[in-house]
FIBAGU-815338 format. One record per residue (C-alpha): residue number from 1; residue in one letter; x, y, z. Coordinates in steps of 0.02 Angstrom, whole numbers. Example, Ala and Ser with C-alpha at 12.3 -4.5 7.8 and 13.67 -1.06 7.14 Angstrom:
! FIBAGU-815338
{1 A {615 -225 390}}
{2 S {684 -53 357}}
//
This chain:
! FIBAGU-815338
{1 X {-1485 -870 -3636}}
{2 X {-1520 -1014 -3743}}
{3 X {-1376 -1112 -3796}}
{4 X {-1312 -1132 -3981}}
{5 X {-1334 -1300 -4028}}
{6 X {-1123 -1328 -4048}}
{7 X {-1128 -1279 -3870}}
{8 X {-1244 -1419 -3835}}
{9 X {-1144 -1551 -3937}}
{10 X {-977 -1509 -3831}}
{11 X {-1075 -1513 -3653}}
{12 X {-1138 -1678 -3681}}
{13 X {-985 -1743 -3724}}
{14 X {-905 -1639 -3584}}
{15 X {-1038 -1744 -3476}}
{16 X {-1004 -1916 -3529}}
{17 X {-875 -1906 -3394}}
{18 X {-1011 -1866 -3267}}
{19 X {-976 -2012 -3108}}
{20 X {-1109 -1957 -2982}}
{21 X {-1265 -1848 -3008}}
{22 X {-1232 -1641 -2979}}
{23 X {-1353 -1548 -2919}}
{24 X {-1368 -1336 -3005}}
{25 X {-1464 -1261 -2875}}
{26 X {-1523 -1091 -2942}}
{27 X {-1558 -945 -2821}}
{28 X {-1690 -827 -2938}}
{29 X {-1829 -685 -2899}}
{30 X {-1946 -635 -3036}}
{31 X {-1950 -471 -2978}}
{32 X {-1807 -339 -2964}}
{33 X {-1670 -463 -3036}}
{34 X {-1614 -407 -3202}}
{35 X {-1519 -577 -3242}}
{36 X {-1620 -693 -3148}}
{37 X {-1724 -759 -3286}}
{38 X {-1567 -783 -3401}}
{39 X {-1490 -877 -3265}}
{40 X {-1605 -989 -3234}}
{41 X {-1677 -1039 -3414}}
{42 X {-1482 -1083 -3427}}
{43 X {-1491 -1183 -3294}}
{44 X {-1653 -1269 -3349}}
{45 X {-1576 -1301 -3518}}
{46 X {-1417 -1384 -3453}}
{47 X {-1520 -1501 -3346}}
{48 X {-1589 -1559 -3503}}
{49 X {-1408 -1615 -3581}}
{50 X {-1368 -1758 -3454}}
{51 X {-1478 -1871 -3338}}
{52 X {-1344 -1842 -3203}}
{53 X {-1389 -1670 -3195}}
{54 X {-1529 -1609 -3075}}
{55 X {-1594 -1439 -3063}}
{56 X {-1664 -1352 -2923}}
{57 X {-1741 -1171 -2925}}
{58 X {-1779 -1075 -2761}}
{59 X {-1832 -917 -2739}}
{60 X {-1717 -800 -2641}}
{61 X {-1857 -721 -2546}}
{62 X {-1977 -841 -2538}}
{63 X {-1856 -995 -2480}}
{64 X {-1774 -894 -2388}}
{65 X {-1736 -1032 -2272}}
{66 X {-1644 -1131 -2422}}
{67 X {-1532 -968 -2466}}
{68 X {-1454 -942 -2280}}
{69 X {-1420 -1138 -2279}}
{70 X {-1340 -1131 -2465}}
{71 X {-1233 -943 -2381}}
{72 X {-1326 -863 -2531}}
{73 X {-1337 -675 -2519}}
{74 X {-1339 -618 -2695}}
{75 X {-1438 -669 -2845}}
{76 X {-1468 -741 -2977}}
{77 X {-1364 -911 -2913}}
{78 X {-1282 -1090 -2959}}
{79 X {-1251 -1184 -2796}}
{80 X {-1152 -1351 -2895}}
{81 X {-1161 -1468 -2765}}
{82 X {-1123 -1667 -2775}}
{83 X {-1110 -1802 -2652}}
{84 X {-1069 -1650 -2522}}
{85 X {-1076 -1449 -2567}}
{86 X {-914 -1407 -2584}}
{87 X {-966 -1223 -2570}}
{88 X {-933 -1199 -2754}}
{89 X {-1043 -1065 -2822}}
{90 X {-1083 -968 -2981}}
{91 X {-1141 -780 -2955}}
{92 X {-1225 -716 -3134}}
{93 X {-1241 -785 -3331}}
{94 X {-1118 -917 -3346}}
{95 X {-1078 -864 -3511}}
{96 X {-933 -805 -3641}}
{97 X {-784 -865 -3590}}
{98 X {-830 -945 -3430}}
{99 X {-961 -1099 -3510}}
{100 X {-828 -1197 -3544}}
{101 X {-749 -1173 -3340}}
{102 X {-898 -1200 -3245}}
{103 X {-950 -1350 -3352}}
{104 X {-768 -1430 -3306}}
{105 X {-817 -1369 -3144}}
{106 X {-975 -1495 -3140}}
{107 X {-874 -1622 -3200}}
{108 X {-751 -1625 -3064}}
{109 X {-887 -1595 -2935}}
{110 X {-987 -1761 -3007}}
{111 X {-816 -1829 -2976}}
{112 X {-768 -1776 -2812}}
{113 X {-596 -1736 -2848}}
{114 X {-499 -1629 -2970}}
{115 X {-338 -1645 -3080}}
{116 X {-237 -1541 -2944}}
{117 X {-62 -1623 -2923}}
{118 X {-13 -1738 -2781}}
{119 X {86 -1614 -2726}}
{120 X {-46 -1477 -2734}}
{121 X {-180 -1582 -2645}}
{122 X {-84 -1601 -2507}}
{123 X {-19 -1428 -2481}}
{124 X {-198 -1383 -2485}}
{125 X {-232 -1530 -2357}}
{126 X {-139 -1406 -2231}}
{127 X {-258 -1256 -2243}}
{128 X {-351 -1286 -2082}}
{129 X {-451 -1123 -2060}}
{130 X {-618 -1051 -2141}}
{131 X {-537 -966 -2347}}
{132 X {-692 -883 -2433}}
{133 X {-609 -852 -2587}}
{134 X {-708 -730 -2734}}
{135 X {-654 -731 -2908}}
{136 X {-717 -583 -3006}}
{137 X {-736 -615 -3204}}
{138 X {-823 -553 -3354}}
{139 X {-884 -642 -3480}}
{140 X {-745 -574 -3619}}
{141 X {-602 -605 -3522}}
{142 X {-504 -758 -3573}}
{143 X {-389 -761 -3419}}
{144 X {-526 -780 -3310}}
{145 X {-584 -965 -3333}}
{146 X {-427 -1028 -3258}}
{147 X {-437 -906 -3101}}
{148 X {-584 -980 -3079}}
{149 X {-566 -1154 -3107}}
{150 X {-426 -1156 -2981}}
{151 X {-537 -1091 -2840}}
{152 X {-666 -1211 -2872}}
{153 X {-535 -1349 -2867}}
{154 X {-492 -1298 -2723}}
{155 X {-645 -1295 -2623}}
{156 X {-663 -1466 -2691}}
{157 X {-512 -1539 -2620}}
{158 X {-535 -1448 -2460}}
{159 X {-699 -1427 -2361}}
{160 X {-614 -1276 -2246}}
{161 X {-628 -1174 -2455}}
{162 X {-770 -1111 -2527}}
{163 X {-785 -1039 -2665}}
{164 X {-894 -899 -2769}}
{165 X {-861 -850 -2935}}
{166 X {-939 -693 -2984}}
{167 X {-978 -584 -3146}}
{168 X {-931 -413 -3099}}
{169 X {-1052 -317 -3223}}
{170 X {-1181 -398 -3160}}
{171 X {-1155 -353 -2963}}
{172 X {-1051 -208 -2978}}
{173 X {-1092 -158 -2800}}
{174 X {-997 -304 -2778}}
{175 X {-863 -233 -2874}}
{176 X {-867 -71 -2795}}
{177 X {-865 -147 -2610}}
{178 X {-692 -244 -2672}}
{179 X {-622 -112 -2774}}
{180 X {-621 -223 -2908}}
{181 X {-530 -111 -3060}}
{182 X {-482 -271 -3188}}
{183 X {-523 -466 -3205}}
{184 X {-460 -602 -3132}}
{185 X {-492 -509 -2949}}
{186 X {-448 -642 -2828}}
{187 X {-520 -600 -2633}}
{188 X {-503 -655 -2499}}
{189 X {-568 -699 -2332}}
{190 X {-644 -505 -2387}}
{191 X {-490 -424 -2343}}
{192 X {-370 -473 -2455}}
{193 X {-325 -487 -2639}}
{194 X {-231 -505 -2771}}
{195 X {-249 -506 -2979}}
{196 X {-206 -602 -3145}}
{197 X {-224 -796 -3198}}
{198 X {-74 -853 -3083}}
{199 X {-37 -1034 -3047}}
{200 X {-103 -1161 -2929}}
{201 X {85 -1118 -2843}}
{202 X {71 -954 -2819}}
{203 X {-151 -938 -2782}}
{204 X {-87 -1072 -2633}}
{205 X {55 -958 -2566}}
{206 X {-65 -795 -2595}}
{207 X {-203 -897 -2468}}
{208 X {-54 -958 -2345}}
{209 X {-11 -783 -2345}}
{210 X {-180 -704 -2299}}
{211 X {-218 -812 -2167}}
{212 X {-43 -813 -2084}}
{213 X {-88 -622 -2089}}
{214 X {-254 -617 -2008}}
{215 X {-192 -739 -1880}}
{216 X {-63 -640 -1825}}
{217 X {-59 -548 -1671}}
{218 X {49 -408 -1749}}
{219 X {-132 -407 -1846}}
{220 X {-263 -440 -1726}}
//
């Protein structure tokens, strides 16, 4: 995917608000990866639109050794780490609809912190136990970029979250495995979910909810 040149002009003004340098981390194969190439010429080309922006490409098999320590199991993928990895990952073409997230995404990781209110932060602050949380999208669906802006957030603000966004045409024995029928498909900790573009309140409560589950002996 090479980007339209209006595309270009908006990043680069998007990354004038860059603090700290950002690593994109791309997990690739040349071989038996449909969107691999895609993903990673992307990549490539976005490293070229800020000098805070460095770009690393590994491949899955190959460095294996860098996948396991990055938890990558699928490809292609964006590992957007910072001054830490805040576990926030991009599964697929970043493109459609969700550009314009994961490039707000890279901001806040250069950052360190989001725009999550005080009140938010601090309810997240009290999520003490491992959340893998997995956003499905697709690239057409405008509800999706703010399901999946909140779960990166979140994973920023909390190193107990992490975070994988992924495109569900692209791994749909992903989608399969989740029973994933409509975008935004929020899961998590693999066993639970929920659906739609709901508010920081309610992703929070959905999270508090799952893990008071799984942690209960009624459960267990």
């Amino acid at each position: 995917m090479v980007l339209q040149e209006s595309d270009k002009q908006t990043i680069q003004r998007k990354f004038v608000d860059l603090a700290d340098d950002v690593e994109l981390i791309v997990f690739s194969q040349e071989s038996e990866c449909q969107f691999c190439k895609e993903t990673r010429e992307w990549v490539l080309e976005l490293g070229t639109l800020s000098e805070k922006i460095k770009v690393k490409v590994y491949d899955f098999v190959l460095n294996g050794d860098e996948a396991m320590n990055y938890k990558i199991k699928n490809i292609p993928a964006i590992a957007i780490v910072g001054k830490t990895d805040y576990g926030v990952r991009y599964y697929g073409v970043p493109a459609g609809y969700e550009l314009a997230s994961l490039i707000d995404t890279i901001v806040d990781v250069s950052r360190g912190k989001t725009s999550l209110s005080d009140a938010l932060k601090t309810k997240l602050s009290e999520i003490k136990k491992p959340v893998h949380l997995q956003v499905f999208v697709s690239p057409t669906c405008p509800y999706c970029p703010k399901a999946a802006r909140i779960a990166h957030q979140f994973a920023i603000e909390n190193e107990n979250i992490r975070s994988d966004v992924i495109e569900m045409i692209e791994f749909p024995y992903l989608a399969q495995r989740y029973r994933v029928m409509s975008v935004p498909h929020i899961v998590i900790n693999n066993d639970t979910s929920f659906l739609g573009a709901q508010p920081p309140e309610v992703f929070i409560e959905q999270i508090l909810l799952a893990l008071r589950s799984a942690y209960n002996p009624m459960y267990s």
